[in-house]
Each structure stands twice: as C-alpha cells, then as structure tokens.
C-alpha positions in Angstrom: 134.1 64.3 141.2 135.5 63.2 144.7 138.0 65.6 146.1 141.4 64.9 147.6 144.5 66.8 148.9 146.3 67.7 145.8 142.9 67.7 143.3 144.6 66.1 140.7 142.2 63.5 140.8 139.7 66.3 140.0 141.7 67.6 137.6 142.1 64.3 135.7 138.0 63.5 135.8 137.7 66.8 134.4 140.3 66.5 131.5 138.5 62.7 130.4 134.9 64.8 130.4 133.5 65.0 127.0 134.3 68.6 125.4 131.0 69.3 125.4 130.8 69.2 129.0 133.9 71.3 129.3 132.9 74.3 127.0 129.6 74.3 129.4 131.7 74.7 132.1 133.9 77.1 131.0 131.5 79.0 129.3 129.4 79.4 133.1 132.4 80.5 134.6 132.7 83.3 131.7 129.4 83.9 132.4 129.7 84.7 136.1 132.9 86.9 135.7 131.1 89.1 133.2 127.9 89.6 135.6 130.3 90.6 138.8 131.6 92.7 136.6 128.6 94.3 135.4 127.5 94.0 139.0 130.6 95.7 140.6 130.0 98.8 137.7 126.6 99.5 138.5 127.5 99.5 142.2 129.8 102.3 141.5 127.3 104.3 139.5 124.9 104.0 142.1 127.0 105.7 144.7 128.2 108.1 142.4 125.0 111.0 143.5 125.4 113.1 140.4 126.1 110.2 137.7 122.6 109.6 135.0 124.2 106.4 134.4 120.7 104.5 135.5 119.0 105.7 132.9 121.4 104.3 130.3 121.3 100.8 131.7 117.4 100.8 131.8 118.0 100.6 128.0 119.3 98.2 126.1 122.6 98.6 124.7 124.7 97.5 122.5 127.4 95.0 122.7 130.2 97.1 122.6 130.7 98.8 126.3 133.4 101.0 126.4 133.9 101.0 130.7 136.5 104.2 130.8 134.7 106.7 128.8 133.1 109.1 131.3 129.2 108.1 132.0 127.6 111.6 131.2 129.1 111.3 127.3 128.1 108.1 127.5 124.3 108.6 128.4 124.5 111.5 126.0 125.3 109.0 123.1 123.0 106.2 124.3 120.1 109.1 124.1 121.4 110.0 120.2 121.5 106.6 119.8 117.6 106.3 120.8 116.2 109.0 119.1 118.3 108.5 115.8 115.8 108.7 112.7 113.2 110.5 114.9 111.4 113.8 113.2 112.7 116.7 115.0 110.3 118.9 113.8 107.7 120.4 116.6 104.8 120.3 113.7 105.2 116.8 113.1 104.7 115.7 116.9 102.1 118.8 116.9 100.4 117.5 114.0 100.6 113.7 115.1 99.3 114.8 118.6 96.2 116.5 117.1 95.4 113.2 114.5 95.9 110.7 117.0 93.0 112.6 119.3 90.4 112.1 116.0 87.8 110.4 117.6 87.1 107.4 114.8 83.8 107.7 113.6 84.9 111.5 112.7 87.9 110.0 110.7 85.9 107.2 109.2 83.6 109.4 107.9 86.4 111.6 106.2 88.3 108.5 104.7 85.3 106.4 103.9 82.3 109.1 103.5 79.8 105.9 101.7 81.2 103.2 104.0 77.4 101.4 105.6 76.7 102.3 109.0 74.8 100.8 111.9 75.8 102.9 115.5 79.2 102.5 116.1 79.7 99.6 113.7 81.2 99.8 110.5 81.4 97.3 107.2 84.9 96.7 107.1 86.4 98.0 104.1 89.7 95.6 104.5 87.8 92.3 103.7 84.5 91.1 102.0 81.2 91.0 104.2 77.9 91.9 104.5 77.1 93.2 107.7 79.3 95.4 110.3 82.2 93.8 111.9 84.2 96.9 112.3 83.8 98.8 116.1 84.8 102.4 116.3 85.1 103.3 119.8 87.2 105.9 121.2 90.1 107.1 119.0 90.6 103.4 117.5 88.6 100.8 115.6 88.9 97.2 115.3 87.4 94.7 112.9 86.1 91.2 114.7 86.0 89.7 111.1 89.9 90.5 109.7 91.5 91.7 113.3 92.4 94.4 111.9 92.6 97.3 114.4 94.6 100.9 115.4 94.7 104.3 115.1 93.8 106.9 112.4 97.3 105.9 111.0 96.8 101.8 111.0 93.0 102.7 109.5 94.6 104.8 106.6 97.7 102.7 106.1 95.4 99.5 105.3 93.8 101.9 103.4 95.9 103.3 101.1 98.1 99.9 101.2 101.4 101.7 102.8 103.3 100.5 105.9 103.1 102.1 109.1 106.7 102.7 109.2 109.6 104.5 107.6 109.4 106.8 104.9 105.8 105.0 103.9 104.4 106.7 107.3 105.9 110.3 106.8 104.1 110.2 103.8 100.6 108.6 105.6 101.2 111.5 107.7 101.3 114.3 105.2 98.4 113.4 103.4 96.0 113.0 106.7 97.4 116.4 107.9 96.4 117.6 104.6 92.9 116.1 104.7 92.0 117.1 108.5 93.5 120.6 108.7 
C-alpha cells in the first residue's frame, strides 16, 4: 500500500482486498489488544506485593476471565477448580503413597504368584510369548514386547482389564490396598 496525505488511498486498497485478507487483519489487531491487555494486568499483579495472582496464571484457565473480581477469591476458585474430583481423604493419599513405593518384583509376585521368572525379567502376562520381555526394575515394569509399562496401578489395571482413571481406579485402589495391607 503506498501512503499519502489524507490515506484514503490506503483506505481504498484496503476496502478492494479480498475478505479473507481483511478478517486476517482484523483478527491480528484483536489479537494484539487482548495481549496488552493481558500484558497491562499482570503488570499490575506483579506490583501488587501481597497479591497470589501468579500462581493462578501459571495455570491454565478457562475462557471466561472476570477482571474486577478481587484476585485472592479468584486464586481461591482457580485452586477449587484444580482439585475438583480429587479424594480428600488422608488414607487414600496415605494408602496410594505406601503402594506406589512397592518395589515390582514384590508386587509381581503378589498379583502373579506362577508368572516364569528369570532375574529381574518376567513373561509378560499382557501378550503371548515364550521367553521374558517384561523388566521389573525399581517400583515400575515395562514390557519390550507389548510396551506396556507403569506402576503397581498400570500393572493391575492391565490386569484386571479396568482403566486407570475415574471411578475404575478408586476401585483398582481398594482392592490392592486390600491385598497388600
């Protein structure tokens, strides 16, 4: 675009662009309002000694930002918001805490007490073979033949053919409590 005086000449190269090229355009400008925006918030928060603000942006929140409600109830929300659906209950972290430090040949031998073993190599009992694929080392294991590989709860959740998540992994949790108290 050349410029001139009175930038109607601008203004008339711009209005003859394809829409396409004039959505782009307004859609960079949006762009760059929103970010000084963003920018000129955060800038606030930081001088703001006392504000937890940071730790609320570190996250990633939703698309809905309400700018006047006062940051500490609105790090308190963002935190509800994290933990929502989280166990509350000390046992359960207790409990989970305690499993999780099973070494894995102790909690093979529980779950699988006739599984073949040579050392710290196991058949794998998630696919057909014939000789060990399946490393125990540490707290974890992992198969070289199926991939397969995780903690006591990924080990028993293949097992048992439940998912590691939701209310399928409460219940993965009871029953290995059960077994290894």
């Amino acid at each position: 675009m050349t410029r001139d005086n009175s930038g109607a000449t601008d203004l008339a190269q711009f209005l003859a662009a394809p829409a396409a090229v004039q959505e782009q355009f307004w859609a960079a400008i949006r762009r760059r309002v929103e970010w000084e925006h963003l920018y000129s918030r955060w800038r606030e928060v930081m001088r703001d000694e006392d504000a937890v603000a940071p730790i609320a942006l570190r996250r990633k929140e939703p698309r809905r930002v309400r700018w006047g409600e006062p940051w500490r109830r609105r790090v308190e929300k963002y935190r509800r918001w994290a933990e929502r659906g989280r166990k509350q209950d000390p046992d359960f972290d207790r409990d989970m805490a305690f499993l999780l430090s099973i070494d894995a040949a102790d909690f093979v031998d529980r779950l699988l007490p006739e599984v073949e073993r040579r050392g710290s190599m196991i058949v794998c009992p998630f696919h057909e073979e014939r000789t060990p694929s399946c490393s125990l080392r540490g707290t974890t294991f992992h198969c070289f033949g199926c991939g397969q590989r995780g903690s006591i709860y990924d080990f028993a959740g293949e097992l048992w053919d439940m998912a590691r998540h939701g209310s399928q992994f409460v219940e993965i949790h009871k029953r290995l409590a059960e077994m290894f108290r």
